[in-house]
C-alpha positions in Angstrom: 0.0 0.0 0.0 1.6 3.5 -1.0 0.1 6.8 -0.3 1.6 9.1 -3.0 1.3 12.1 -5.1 0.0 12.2 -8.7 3.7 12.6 -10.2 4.5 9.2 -8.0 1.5 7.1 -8.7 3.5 5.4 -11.9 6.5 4.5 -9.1 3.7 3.1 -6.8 1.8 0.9 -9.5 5.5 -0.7 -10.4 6.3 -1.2 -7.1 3.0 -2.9 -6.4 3.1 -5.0 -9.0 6.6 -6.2 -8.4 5.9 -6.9 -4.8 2.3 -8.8 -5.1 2.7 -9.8 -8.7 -0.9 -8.4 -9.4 -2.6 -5.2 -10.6 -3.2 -2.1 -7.7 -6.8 -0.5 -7.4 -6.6 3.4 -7.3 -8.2 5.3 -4.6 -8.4 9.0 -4.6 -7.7 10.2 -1.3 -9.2 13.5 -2.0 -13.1 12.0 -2.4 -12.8 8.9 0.1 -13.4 9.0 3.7 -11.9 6.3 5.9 -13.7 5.2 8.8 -10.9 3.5 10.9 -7.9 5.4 9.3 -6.1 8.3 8.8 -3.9 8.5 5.9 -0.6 10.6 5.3 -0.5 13.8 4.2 2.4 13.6 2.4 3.4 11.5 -0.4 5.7 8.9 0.5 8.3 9.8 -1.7 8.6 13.0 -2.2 7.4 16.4 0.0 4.1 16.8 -1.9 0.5 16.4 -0.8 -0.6 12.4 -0.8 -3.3 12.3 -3.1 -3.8 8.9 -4.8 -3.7 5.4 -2.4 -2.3 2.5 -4.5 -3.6 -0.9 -2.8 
């Protein structure tokens, strides 16, 4: 699971799919609403705002 910005959603996707060897479902962070979590504010690679959950 990666929480990243747009410009890091293509790292995420080929990171997901090396690791589980299967394709990632796209969640946009800005429209869901969790119930029992919080997620990051800030992309995991870089300083930008988390936008897109890869899982």
């Amino acid at each position: 699971m990666y929480c990243v910005c747009r410009e890091h959603v293509e790292l995420a996707i080929d990171k997901f799919v090396d690791e589980y060897e299967d394709a990632p479902d796209l969640v946009n962070l800005q429209t869901t609403v969790f119930s029992a979590w919080t997620p990051p504010q800030q992309c995991e690679w870089c300083e930008n705002a988390a936008e897109v959950l890869v899982v």
